[in-house]
C-alpha positions as CSV (number, residue, x, y, z in Angstrom):
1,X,16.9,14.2,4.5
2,X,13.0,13.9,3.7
3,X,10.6,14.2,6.3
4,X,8.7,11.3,6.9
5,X,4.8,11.6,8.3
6,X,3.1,9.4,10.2
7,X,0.8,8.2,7.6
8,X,3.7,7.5,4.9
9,X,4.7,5.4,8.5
10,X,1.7,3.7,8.7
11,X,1.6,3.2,4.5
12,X,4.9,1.2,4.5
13,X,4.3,-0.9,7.3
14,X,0.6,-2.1,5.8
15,X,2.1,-2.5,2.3
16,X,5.5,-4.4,3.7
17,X,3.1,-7.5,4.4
18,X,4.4,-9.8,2.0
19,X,1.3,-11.6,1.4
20,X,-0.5,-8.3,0.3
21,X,2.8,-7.3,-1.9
22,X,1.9,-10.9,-3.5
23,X,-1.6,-10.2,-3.9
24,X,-1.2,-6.9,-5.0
25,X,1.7,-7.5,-8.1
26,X,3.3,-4.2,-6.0
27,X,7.5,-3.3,-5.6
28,X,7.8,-1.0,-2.4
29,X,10.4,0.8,-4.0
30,X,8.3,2.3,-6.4
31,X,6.3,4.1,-3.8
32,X,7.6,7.2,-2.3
33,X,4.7,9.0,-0.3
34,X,1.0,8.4,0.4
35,X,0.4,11.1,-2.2
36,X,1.8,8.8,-4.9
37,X,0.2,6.0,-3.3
38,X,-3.4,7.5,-3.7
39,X,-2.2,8.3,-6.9
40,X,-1.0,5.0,-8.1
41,X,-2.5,2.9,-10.9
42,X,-2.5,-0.4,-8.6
43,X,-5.5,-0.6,-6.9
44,X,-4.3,-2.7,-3.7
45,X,-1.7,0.3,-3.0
46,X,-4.4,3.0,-4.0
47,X,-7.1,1.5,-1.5
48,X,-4.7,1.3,1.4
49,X,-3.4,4.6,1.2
50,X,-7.0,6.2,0.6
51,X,-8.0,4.3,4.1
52,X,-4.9,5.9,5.7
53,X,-5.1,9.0,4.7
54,X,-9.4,9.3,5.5
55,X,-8.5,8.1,8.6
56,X,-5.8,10.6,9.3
57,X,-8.3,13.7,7.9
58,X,-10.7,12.1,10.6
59,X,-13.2,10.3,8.5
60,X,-15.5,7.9,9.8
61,X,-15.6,4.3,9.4
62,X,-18.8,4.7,7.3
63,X,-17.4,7.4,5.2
64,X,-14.5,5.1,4.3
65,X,-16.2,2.3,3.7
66,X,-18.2,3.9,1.3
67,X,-15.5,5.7,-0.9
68,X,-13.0,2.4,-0.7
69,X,-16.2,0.2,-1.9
70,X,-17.1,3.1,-4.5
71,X,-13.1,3.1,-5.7
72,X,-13.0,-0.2,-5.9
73,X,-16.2,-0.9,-7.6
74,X,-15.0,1.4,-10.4
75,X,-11.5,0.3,-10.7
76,X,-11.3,-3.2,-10.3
């Protein structure tokens, strides 16, 4: 059995929201880790796991903000 962090945790329960899964043209079941979910070519899932891992490595609010608006200004 696969270990399971806290942040993979936190990943599933933000991206269960069914109104984001809408939103965000997303199937849970293609997304195994937060490392694939950084990784992944939909930006909804990509921002959300880049927010949850920052805030796990101890970013600040300001240094997320920055990079999500920065990723998202490129990729969307």
């Amino acid at each position: 059995m696969a270990l399971i962090s806290n942040s993979d945790k936190m990943l599933a329960a933000v991206l269960m929201c069914p109104e984001l899964m809408k939103f965000g043209n997303y199937d849970m079941r293609d997304i195994s880790s937060i490392y694939q979910a950084v990784n992944s070519d939909n930006y909804v899932v990509s921002a959300v796991a880049r927010i949850i891992m920052r805030t796990s490595e101890g970013a600040s609010e300001n240094e997320i903000y920055k990079e999500i608006t920065d990723f998202l200004k490129k990729n969307v």
